[in-house]
VEXTOR-360271 format. One record per residue (C-alpha): residue in three letters; residue number from 1; x, y, z. Coordinates in steps of 0.001 Angstrom, whole numbers, plus 500000, padded with zeros to 6 digits. Last residue first. Layout:
% residues N
('ALA', NUM, (X, Y, Z))
...
% end
This chain:
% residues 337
('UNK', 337, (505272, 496360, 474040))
('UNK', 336, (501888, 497583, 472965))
('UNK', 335, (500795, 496918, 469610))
('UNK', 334, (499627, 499253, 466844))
('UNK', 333, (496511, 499369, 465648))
('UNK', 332, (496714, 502258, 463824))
('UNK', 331, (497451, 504142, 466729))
('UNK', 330, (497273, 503201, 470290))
('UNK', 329, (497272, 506092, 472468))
('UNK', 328, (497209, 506113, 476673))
('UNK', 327, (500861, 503944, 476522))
('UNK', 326, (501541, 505976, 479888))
('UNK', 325, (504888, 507165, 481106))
('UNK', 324, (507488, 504052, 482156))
('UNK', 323, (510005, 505572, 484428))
('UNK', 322, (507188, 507854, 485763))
('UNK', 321, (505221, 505222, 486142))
('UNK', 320, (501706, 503726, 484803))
('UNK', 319, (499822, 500283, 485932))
('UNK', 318, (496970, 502369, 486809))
('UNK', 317, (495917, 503505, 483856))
('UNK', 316, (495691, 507308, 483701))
('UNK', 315, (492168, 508817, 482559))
('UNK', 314, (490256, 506689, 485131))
('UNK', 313, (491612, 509320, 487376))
('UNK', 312, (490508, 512601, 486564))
('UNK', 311, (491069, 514751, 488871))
('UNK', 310, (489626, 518287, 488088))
('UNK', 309, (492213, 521349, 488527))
('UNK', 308, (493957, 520778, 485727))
('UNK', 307, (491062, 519928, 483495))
('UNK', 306, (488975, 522955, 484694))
('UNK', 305, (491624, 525255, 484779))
('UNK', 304, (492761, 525176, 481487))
('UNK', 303, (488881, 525987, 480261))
('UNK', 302, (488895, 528415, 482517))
('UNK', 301, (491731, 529870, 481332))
('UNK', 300, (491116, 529369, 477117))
('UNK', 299, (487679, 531273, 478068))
('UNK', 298, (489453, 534230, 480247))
('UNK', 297, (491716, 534588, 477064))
('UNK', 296, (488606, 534931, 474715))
('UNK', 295, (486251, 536960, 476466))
('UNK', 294, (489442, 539030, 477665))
('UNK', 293, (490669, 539572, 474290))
('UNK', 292, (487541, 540250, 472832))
('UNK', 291, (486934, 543063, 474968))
('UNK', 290, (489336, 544843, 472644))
('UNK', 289, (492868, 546059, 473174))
('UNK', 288, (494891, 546898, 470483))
('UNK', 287, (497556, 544976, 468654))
('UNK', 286, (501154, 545552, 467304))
('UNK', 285, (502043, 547689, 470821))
('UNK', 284, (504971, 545948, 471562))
('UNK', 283, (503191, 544519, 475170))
('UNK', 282, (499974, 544362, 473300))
('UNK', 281, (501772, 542128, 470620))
('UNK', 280, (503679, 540115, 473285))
('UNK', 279, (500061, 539998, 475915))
('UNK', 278, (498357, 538551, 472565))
('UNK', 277, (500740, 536164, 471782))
('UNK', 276, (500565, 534813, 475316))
('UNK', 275, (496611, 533908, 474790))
('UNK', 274, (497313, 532933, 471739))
('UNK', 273, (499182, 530389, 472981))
('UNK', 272, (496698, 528984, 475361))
('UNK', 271, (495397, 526504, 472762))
('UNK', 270, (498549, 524245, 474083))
('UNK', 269, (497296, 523432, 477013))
('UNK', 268, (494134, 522012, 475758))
('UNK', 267, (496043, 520367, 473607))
('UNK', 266, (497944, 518858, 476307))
('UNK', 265, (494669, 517622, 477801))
('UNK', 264, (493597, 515897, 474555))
('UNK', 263, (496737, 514077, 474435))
('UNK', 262, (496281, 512636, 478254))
('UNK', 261, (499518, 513931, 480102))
('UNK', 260, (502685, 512342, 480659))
('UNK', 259, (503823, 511559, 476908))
('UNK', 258, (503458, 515576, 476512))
('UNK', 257, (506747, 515593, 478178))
('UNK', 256, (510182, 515109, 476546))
('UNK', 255, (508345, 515688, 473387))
('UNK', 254, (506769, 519077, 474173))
('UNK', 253, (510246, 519901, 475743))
('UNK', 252, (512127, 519212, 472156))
('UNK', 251, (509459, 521021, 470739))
('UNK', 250, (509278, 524175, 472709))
('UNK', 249, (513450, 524786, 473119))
('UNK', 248, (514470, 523609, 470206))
('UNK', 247, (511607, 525079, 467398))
('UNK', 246, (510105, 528907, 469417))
('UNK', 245, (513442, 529282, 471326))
('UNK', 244, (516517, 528287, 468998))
('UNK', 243, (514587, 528165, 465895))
('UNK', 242, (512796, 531311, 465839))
('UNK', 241, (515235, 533054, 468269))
('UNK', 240, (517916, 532417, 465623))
('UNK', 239, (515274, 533232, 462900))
('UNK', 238, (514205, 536610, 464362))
('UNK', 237, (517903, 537818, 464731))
('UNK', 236, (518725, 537155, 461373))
('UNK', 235, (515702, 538421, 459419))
('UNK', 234, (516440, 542425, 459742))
('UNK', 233, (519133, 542323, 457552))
('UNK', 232, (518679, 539718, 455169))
('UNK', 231, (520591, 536036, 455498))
('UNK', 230, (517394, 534367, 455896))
('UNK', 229, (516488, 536285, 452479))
('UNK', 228, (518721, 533831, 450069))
('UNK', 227, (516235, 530581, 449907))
('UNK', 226, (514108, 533250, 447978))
('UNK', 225, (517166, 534197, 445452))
('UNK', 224, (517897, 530260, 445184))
('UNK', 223, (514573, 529477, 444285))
('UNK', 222, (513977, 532291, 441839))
('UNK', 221, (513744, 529397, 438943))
('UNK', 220, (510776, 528128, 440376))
('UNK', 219, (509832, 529352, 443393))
('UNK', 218, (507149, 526890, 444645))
('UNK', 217, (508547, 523458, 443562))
('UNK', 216, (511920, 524973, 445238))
('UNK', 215, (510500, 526204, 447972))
('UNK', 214, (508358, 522953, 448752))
('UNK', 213, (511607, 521074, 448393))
('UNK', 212, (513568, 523279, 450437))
('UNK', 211, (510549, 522862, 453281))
('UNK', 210, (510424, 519215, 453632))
('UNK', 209, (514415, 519404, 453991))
('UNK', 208, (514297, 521373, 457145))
('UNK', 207, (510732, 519692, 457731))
('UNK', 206, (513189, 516256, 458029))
('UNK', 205, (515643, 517380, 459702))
('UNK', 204, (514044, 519032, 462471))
('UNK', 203, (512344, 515307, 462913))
('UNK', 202, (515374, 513323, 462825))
('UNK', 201, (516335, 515496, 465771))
('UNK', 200, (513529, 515252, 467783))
('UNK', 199, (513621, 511730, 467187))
('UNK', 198, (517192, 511611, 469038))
('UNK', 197, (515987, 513745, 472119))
('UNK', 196, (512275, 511937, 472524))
('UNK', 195, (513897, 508419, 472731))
('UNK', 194, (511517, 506173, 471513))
('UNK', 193, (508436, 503877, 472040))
('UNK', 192, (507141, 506419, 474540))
('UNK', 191, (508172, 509661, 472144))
('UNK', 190, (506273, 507662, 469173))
('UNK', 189, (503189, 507317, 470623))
('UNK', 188, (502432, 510514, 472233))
('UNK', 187, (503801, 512716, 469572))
('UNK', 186, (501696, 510468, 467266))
('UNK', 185, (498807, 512152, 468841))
('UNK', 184, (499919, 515414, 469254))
('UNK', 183, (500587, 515886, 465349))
('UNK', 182, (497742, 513752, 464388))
('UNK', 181, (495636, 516949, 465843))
('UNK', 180, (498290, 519613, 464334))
('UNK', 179, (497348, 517490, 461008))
('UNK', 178, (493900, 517911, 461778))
('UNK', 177, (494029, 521922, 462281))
('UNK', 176, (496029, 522042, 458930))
('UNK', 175, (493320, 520444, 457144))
('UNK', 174, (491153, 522898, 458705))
('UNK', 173, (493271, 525652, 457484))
('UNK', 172, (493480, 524611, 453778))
('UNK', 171, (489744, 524655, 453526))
('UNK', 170, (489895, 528028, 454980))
('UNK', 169, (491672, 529131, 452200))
('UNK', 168, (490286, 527132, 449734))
('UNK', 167, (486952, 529102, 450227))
('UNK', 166, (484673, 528864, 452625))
('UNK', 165, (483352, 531923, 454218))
('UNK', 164, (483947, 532260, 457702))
('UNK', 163, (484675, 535842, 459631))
('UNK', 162, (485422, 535029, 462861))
('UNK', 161, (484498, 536576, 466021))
('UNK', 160, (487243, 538477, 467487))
('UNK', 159, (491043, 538758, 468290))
('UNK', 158, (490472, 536382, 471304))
('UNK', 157, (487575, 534385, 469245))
('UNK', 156, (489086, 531323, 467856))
('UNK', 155, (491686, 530482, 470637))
('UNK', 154, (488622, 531126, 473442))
('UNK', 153, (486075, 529437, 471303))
('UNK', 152, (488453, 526612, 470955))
('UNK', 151, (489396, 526366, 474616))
('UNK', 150, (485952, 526341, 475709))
('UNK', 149, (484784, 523588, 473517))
('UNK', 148, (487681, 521150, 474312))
('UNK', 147, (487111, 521934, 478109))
('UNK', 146, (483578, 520796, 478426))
('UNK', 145, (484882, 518031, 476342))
('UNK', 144, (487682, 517639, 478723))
('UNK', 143, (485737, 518132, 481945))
('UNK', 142, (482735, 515436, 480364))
('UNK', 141, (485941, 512393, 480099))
('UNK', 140, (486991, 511752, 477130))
('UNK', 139, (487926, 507950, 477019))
('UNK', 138, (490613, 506433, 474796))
('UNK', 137, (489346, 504041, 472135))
('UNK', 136, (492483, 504871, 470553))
('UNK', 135, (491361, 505462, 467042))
('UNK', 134, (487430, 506958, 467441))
('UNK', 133, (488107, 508785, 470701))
('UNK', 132, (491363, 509908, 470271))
('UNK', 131, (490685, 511160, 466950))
('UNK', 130, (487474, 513105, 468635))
('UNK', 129, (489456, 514854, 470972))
('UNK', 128, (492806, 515536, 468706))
('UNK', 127, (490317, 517011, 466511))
('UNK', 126, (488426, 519234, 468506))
('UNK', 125, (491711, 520522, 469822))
('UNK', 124, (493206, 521019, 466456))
('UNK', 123, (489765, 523222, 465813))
('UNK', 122, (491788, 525884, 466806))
('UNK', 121, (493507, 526414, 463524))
('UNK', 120, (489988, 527306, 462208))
('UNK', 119, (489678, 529888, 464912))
('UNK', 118, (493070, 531568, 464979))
('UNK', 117, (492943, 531436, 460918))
('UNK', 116, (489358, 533122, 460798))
('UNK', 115, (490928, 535650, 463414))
('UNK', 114, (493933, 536476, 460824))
('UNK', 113, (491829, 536972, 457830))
('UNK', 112, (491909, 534453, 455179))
('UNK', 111, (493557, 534643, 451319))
('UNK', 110, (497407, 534208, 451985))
('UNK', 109, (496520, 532553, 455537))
('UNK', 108, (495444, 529302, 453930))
('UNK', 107, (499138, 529406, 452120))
('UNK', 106, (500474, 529589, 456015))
('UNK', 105, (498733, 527007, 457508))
('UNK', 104, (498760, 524280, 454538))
('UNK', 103, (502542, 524695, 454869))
('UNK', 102, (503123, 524537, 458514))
('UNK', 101, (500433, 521585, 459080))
('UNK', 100, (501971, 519619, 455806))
('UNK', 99, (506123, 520035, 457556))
('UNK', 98, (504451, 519459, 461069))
('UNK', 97, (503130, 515853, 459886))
('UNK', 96, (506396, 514913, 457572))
('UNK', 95, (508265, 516294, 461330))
('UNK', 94, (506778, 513693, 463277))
('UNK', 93, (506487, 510475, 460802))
('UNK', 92, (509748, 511008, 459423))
('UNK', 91, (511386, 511527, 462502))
('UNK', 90, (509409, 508345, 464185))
('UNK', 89, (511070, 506590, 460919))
('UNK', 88, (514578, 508204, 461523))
('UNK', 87, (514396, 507296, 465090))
('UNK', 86, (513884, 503406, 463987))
('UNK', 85, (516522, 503542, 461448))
('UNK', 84, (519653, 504433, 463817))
('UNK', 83, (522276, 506217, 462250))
('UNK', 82, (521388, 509583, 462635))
('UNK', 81, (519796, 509047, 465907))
('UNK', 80, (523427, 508609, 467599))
('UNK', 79, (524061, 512537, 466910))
('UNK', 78, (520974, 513597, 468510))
('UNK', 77, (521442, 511164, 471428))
('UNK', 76, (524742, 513093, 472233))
('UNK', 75, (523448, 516375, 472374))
('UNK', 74, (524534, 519992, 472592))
('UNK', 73, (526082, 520077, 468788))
('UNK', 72, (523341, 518343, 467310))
('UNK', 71, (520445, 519894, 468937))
('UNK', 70, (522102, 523090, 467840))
('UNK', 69, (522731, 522058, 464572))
('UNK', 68, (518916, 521158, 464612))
('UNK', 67, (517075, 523848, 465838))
('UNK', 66, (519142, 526173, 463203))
('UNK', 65, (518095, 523728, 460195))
('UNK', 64, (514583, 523902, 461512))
('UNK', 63, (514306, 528217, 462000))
('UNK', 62, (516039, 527830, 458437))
('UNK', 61, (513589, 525208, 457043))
('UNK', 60, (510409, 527827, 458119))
('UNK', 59, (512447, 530830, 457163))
('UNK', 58, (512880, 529389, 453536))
('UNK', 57, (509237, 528292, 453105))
('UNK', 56, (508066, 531390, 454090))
('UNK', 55, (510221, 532618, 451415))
('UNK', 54, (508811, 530275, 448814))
('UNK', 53, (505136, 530668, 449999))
('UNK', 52, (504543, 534653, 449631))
('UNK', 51, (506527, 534982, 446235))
('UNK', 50, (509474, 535577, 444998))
('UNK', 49, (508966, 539616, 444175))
('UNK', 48, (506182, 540464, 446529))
('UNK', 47, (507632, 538209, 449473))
('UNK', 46, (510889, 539696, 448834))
('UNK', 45, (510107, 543459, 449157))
('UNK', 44, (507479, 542295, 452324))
('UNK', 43, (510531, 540688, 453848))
('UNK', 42, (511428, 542155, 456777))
('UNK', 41, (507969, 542577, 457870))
('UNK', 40, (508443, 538404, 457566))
('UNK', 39, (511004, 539004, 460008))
('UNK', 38, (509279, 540851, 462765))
('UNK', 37, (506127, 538805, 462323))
('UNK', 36, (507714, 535808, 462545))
('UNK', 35, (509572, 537167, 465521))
('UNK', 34, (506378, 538191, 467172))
('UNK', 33, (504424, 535236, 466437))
('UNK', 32, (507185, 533427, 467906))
('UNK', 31, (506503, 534752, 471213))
('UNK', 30, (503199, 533079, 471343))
('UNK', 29, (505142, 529314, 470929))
('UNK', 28, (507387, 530369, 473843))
('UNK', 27, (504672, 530984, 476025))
('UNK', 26, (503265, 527516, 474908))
('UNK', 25, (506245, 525100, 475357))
('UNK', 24, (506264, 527134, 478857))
('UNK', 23, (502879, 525868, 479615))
('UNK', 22, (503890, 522525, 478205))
('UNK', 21, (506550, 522417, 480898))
('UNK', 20, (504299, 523279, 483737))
('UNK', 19, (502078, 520474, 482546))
('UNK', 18, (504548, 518213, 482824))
('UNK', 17, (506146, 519110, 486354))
('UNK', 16, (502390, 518872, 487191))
('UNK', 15, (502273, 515320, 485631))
('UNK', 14, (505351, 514211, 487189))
('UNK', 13, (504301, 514893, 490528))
('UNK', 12, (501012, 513364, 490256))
('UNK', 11, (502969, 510128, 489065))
('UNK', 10, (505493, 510131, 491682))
('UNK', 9, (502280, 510892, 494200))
('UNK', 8, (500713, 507611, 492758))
('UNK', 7, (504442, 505616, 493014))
('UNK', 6, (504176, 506579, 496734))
('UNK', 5, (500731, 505402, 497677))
('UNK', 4, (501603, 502252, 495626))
('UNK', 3, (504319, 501806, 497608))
('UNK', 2, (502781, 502388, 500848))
('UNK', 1, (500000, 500000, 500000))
% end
């Protein structure tokens, strides 16, 4: 009894340490709306020259090539996943999955409004509930659907009520909301069957090279003058902090720890990003305050605070540890080991 007493407050502990850890995943996420603004402000000359999804393209694989030479110089598991298949497979997987919810999101954005983006891209949490419904088998308890639905009106609605329409645009921006769903979900698989630091790696990789091939089918024969503007004035400093902080820092915590919470609770979690984009911009001054704001912010809270604060135990097998995080999503049918 004492030792299961124990190994349930290791578990509790573990979780809040986790959830504290996706929280900062998610400040640092809203900061790099300000740097990606910043630099792509930069390159308003460029983007009506090349092109608007070539030169994203290019700051998207820099702020991943930059993650990754710094993954590889600070760790050892990085370099070892080069050579080992398995990683390169869960890399594949992980950052093929970012590379189509990156892309999607940003040519979507070309011919939507910013607040039909915020809401459509919110629907991720929808998603990730009702995927790990139908493919797990998982249960959803009534706090996380209640949850769910406060979260995304909160993301969708904190710089105001949407303005839907349906074109391709917003077509392209739901798909992106599912991938960011399968995202979360095979985050949760792969980093327990794996080790997080090494597929991390494989995955920067892979949307580094994901992203040259979309600039190149994009930009045609000014390929090489688009893959050019990371090295502009004005674009440096945003990408470094763009790949060191918002890419190596956020993801490689977000896979170090999302594997201790129930997926649909971390998405919760991470809907609050607008949330901290919002204070950034309002703290630079690149946004106005509205009521909005605090209709949607104080929905993404309570929504936050209702699964953190409610216990849900039936939502963590029993047989978990902290050496051992839960196996809470079976995909495709895989086995358990």
């Amino acid at each position: 009894m004492h030792f299961e007493r124990k190994t349930e407050h290791m578990e509790a502990s573990m979780r809040r340490k986790a959830t504290w850890g996706l929280l900062a995943v998610t400040l640092a996420w809203g900061a790099t709306f300000i740097w990606m603004k910043q630099a792509m402000n930069a390159l308003q000359p460029e983007i009506q020259l090349y092109g608007r999804t070539p030169v994203v393209a290019a700051l998207v694989g820099g702020r991943f090539l930059i993650a990754f030479i710094a993954l590889f110089v600070i760790s050892k598991q990085a370099r070892k996943a080069l050579s080992d298949p398995q990683l390169w497979k869960g890399g594949l997987i992980l950052g093929g999955i970012l590379l189509i919810g990156f892309i999607t999101q940003m040519i979507g954005l070309d011919s939507i409004t910013p607040s039909t983006s915020a809401f459509l891209t919110s629907l991720y949490v929808v998603f990730t509930a009702l995927v790990t419904t139908k493919i797990t088998g998982q249960r959803v308890t009534r706090t996380m659907i209640l949850g769910v639905a406060l979260a995304t009106f909160g993301a969708g609605f904190i710089e105001g009520p949407p303005h839907l329409s349906w074109g391709m645009g917003e077509i392209l921006t739901v798909i992106c909301a599912f991938f960011f769903a399968l995202h979360i979900l095979f985050t949760q698989k792969i980093t327990q069957e794996m080790d997080p630091t090494g597929v991390t790696g494989t995955s920067f990789l892979v949307v580094s090279f994901g992203s040259l091939i979309v600039a190149v089918l994009s930009g045609g024969s000014s390929t090489i003058d688009a893959l050019s503007v990371v090295g502009d004035q004005g674009v440096i400093l945003p990408l470094l902090c763009l790949g060191l902080i918002g890419s190596l820092f956020a993801l490689l915590l977000l896979n170090l720890l999302q594997r201790y919470l129930h997926p649909v609770q971390a998405a919760i979690i991470y809907a609050l990003e607008p949330v901290w984009a919002t204070v950034f911009a309002l703290g630079l001054n690149m946004t106005t305050w509205t009521g909005w704001i605090a209709v949607g912010g104080g929905a993404l809270l309570v929504g936050n605070l209702m699964v953190e604060l409610r216990e849900n135990p039936e939502t963590i097998p029993e047989e978990t540890s902290v050496q051992q995080p839960p196996k809470s999503v079976v995909i495709s049918g895989a086995e358990e080991e």
